[in-house]
N, C-alpha and C positions, 0 to 999 in steps of 0.2 A: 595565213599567219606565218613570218619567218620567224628562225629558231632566237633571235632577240626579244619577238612577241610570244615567244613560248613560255621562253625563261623568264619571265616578267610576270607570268603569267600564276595569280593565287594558287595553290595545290588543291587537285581535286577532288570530291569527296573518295572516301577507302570504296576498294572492288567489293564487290559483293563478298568475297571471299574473306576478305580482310574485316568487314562489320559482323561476320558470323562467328571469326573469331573472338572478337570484344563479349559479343554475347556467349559464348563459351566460360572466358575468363571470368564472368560475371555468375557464373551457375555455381559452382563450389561455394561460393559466399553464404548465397542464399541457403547451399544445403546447410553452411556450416550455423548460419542464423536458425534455421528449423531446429535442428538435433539441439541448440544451446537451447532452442524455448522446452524441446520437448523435454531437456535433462532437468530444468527447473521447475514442470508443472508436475513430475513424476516425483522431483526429490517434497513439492509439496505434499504429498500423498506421504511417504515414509515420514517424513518429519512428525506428521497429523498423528501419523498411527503409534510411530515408536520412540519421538523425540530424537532429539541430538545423539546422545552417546551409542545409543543400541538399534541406529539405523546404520547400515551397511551400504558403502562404493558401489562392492560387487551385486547389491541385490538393485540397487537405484540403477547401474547399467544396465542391468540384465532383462530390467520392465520396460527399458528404454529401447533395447536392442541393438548395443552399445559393447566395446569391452572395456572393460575397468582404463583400460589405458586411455579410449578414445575421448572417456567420458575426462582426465584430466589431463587431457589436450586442450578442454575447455574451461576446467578449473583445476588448479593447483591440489586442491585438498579438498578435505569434508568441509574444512575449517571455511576455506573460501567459496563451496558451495552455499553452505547457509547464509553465511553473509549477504550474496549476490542474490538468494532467493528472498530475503528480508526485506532487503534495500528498494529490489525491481516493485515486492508489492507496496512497499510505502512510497513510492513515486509515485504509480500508479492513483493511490490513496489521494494523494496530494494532487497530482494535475486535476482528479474529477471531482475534488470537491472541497478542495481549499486553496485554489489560486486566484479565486475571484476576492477581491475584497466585503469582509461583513457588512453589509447594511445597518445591522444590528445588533445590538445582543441575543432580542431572538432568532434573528437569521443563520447566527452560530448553534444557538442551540439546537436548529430545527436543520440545520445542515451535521450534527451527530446524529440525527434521527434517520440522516439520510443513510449515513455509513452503516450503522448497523445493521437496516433492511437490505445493506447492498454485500453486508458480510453473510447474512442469513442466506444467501443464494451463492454463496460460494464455500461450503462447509468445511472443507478441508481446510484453505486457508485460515479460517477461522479456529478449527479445534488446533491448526500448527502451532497459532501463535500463544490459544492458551497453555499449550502444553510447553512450549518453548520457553515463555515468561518465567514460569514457575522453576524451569531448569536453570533459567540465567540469573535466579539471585545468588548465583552461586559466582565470586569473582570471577572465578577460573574461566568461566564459562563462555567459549566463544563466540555466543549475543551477547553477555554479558553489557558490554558496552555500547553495543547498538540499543535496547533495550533502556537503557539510562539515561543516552541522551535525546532518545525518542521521546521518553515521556517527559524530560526538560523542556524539550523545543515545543510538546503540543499541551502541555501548562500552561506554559510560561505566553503563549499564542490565546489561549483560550482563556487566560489571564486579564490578558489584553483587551479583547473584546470587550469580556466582563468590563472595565476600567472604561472603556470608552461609552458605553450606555450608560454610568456612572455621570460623565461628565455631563451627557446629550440629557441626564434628567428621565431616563429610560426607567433604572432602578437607583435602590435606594442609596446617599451620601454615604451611610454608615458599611455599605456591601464590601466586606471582605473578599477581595474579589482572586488571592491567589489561593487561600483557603476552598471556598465556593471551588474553582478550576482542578483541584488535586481530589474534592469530595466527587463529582462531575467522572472523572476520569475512573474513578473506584466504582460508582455505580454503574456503568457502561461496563467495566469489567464483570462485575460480580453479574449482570444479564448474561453477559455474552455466556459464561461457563455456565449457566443455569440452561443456555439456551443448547448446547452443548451435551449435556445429559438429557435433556428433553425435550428433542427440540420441536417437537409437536405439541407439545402445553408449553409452549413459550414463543410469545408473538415477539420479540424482541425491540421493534421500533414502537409498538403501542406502549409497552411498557416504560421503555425510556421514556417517551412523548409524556405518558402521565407523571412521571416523577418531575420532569423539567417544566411541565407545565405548573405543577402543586411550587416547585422550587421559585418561578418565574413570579407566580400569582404574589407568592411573599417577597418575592423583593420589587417588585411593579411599586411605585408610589401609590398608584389610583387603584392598587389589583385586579390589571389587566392580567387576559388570560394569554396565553403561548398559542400564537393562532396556527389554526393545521396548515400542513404544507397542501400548498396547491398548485406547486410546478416540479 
């Protein structure tokens, strides 16, 4: 090959030397991805215990193995830590069990049935956010505003549903169905914190299941019952 077929010639893959680096470059990332998961499954646990105001930077690094500085390298503030720890579990919330579209009305209600059997196994996040809720009717409060518009968007969603098994002749013409959605959202509450002080006398997804079923039975035209989940 002359040096005109050289030069012509595509570039070849990197020396071995030169692909070890890339993988190098790539390692820091990944550490900096672990230490952010581990900063937010740690700050769930303080949050769980002591709420917003009377959990501490310096105690959340320190479980972490962190120093206060490193830990807001990854978040600005307490302010922006909560926020990001709220946010990731309600994505979360939403890709495994509310991106698919309803089938039904009961499909919605039997997919809340799903969520709180799937909160009863993750307790921490669970006591965080009742204790959080309770702190953010306060304006000041910085969920305040995630908290408000959380429970708009999963109303006003659950709303909908309801509306839509209205039209389909599911339930009944007369079903109030943003009322029904705000009533819906209070009793999922009032289990979850009952589940929360005890949470061995309280099956949490049975309970709901029979309130939505008795709920479903009365607005059913034919009083159909709320059939059990079986995927």
């Amino acid at each position: 090959m002359d040096r005109s077929e050289r030069a012509a010639t595509p570039a070849t893959k990197p020396a071995p030397k030169q692909r070890a680096a890339k993988k190098q470059a790539r390692g820091p990332y990944a550490v900096g991805d672990e230490r952010r998961r581990r900063i937010l499954d740690t700050a769930v646990e303080h949050f769980s215990q002591w709420g917003f105001h009377a959990s501490s930077l310096a105690r959340i690094a320190k479980d972490v193995g962190v120093t206060q500085g490193g830990l807001l390298h990854h978040f600005r503030s307490k302010e922006d830590l909560l926020v990001s720890v709220l946010e990731r579990s309600e994505e979360h919330d939403i890709e495994r069990f509310f991106t698919a579209e309803f089938a039904s009305a009961a499909d919605c209600l039997l997919r809340l049935c799903d969520l709180v059997a799937h909160n009863s196994e993750r307790p921490g996040r669970t006591r965080m956010f009742n204790v959080l809720i309770g702190e953010s009717s306060d304006p000041g409060h910085p969920a305040h505003a995630f908290f408000a518009r959380r429970y708009e968007r999963v109303a006003d969603q659950l709303a909908r549903a309801l509306a839509d098994g209205v039209e389909r002749g599911e339930l009944r013409s007369d079903t109030d169905c943003a009322a029904l959605a705000r009533e819906v959202l209070a009793v999922m509450d009032g289990i979850q914190i009952q589940w929360a002080l005890t949470p061995d006398a309280v099956d949490m997804r049975k309970r709901l299941h029979t309130y939505l079923d008795r709920l479903y039975r009365f607005l059913s035209p034919t009083g159909a019952s709320l059939p059990p989940r079986t995927a």
